[in-house]
C-alpha positions as CSV (number, residue, x, y, z in Angstrom):
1,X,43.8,-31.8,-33.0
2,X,40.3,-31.6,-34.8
3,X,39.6,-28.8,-36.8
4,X,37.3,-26.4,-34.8
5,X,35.5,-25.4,-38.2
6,X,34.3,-28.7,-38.9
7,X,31.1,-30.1,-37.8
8,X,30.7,-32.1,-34.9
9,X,29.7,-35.9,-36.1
10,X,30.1,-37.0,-33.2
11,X,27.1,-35.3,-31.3
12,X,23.7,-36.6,-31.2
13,X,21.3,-34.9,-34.0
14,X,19.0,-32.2,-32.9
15,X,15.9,-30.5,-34.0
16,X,14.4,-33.0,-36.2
17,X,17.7,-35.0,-37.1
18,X,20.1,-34.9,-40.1
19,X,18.1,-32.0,-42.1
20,X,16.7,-30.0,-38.7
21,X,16.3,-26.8,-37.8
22,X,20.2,-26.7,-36.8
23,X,21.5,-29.3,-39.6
24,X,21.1,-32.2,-37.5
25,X,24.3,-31.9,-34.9
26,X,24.3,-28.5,-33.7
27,X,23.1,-27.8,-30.0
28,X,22.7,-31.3,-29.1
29,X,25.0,-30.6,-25.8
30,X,23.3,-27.5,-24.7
31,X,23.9,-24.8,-26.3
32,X,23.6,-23.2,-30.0
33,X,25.6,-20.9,-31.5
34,X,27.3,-20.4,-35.1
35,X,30.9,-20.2,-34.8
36,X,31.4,-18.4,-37.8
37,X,28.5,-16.2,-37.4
38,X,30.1,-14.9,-34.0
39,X,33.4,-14.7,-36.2
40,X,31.9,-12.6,-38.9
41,X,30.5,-9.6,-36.4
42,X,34.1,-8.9,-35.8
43,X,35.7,-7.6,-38.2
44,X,32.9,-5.0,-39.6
45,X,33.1,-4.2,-35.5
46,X,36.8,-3.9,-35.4
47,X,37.2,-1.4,-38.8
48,X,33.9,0.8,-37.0
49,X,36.5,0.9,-34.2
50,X,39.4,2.1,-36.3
51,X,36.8,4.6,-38.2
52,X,35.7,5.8,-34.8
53,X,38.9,6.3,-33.6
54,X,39.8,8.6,-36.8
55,X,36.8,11.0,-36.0
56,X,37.9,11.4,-32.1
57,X,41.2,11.6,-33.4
58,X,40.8,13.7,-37.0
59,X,39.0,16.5,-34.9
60,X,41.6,19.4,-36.1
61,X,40.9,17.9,-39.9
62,X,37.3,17.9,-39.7
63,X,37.1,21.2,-38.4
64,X,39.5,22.8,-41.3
65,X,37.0,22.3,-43.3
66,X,34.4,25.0,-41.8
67,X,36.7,27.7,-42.0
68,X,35.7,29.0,-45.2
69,X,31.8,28.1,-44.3
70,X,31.1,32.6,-44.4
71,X,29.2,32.5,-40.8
72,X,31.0,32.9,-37.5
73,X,28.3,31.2,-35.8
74,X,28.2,28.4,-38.1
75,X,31.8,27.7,-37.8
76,X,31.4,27.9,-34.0
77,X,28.5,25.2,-34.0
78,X,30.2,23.3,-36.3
79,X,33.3,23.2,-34.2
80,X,30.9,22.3,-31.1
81,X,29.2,19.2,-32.9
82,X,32.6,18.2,-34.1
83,X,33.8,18.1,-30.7
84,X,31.0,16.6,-29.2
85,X,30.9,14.1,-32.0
86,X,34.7,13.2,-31.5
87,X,34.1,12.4,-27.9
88,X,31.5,10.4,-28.7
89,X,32.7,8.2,-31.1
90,X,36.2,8.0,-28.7
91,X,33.8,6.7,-26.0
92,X,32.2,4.2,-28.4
93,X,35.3,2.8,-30.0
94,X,36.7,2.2,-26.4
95,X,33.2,0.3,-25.1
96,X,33.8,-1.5,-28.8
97,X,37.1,-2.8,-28.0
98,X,35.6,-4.7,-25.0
99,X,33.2,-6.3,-27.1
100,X,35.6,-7.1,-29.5
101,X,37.9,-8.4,-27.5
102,X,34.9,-10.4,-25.1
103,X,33.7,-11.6,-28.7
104,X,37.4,-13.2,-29.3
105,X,36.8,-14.9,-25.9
106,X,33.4,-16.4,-26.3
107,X,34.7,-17.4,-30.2
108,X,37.7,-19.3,-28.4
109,X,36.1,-20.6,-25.3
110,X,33.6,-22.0,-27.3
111,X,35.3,-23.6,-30.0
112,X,37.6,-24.9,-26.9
113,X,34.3,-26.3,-25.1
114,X,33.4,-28.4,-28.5
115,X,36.1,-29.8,-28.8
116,X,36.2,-31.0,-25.1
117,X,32.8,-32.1,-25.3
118,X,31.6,-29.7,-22.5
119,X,27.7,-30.0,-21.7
120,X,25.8,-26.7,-21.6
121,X,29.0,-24.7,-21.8
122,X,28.3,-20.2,-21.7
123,X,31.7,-18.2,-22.0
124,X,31.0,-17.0,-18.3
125,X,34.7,-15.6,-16.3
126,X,34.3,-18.7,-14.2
127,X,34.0,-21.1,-16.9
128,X,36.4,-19.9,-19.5
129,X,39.1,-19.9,-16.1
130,X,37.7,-23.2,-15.7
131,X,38.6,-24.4,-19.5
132,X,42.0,-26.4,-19.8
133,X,45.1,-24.5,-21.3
134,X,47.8,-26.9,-22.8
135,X,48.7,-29.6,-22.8
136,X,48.9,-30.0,-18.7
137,X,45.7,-28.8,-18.2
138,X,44.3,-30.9,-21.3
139,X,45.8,-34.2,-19.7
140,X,44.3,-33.4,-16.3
141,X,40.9,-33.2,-17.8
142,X,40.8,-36.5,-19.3
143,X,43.1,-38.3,-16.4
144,X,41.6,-36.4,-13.7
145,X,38.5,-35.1,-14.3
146,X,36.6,-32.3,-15.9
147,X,35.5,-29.6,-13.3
148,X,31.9,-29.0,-13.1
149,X,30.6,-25.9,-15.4
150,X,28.5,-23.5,-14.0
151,X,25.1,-23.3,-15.1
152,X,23.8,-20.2,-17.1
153,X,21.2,-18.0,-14.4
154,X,17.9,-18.4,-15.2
155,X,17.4,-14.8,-15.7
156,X,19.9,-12.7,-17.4
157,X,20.9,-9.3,-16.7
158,X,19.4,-7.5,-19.7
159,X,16.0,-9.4,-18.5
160,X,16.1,-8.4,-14.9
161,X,16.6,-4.6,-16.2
162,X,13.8,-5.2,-18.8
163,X,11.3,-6.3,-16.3
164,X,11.9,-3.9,-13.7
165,X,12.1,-1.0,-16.5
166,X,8.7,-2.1,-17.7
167,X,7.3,-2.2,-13.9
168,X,7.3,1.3,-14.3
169,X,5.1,1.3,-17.4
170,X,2.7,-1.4,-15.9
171,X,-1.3,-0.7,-15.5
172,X,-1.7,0.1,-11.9
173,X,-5.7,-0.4,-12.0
């Protein structure tokens, strides 16, 4: 098996050949993204995650320390924005563990697409289900046939809120 970390001489240069925008072989089949890049983003996102986790769950701690603060309604407000902030950062390290674990998912399904030579491959749930796993499903797509990836929409769903959310904002004269 190829190494996933090595670059890809068997793809077409891109972007102004060998010293390009992208390096010369990057994105010729579609798509563009840095491996490693992707890789790096998770492990400063996965220690926020445990630090985020230690305020929701160091509450009791955190609070200890206003006892001595010499106002009751300081301690009290404390004790409220600890709270709140606890909550708060439980809520965010759960939404982060999603990303972290989607991240490990577009990290593999990409490197997996490369190395299948996959044409404008994005880590939708359709396509990943669609990837092979094993050595059965690896055999099948060069004996049989790759399925047919599904394209990326032409209009993501960050852009569809975007435009309608500036609608509002638009010059009605």
């Amino acid at each position: 098996m190829a190494d996933p970390d090595a670059r890809n001489a068997n793809r077409a240069p891109s972007e102004g050949g060998p010293d390009g925008k992208y390096g010369g072989n990057e994105g010729a089949d579609g798509y563009k993204i840095e491996i490693a890049s992707v890789k790096a983003l998770i492990s400063p996102l996965e220690e926020s995650v445990i630090g985020a986790r230690a305020v929701k769950n160091g509450q009791e701690k955190l609070t200890a320390y206003l006892q001595h603060c010499g106002s009751p309604e300081l301690l009290e407000s404390g004790k409220g924005f600890v709270k709140a902030w606890g909550f708060g950062m439980g809520e965010l390290a759960d939404h982060a563990d999603v990303v972290v674990e989607r991240l490990y998912e577009a990290v593999a399904g990409y490197m997996l697409a490369d190395l299948m030579r996959v044409k404008d491959f994005w880590p939708s749930d359709e396509n990943m289900a669609k990837l092979p796993s094993g050595a059965a499903g690896r055999w099948s797509w060069e004996h049989v046939g790759a399925p047919e990836m599904e394209k990326r929409p032409e209009e993501s769903g960050l852009a569809k809120f975007t435009r309608k959310a500036l609608a509002e904002y638009e010059d009605e004269s």
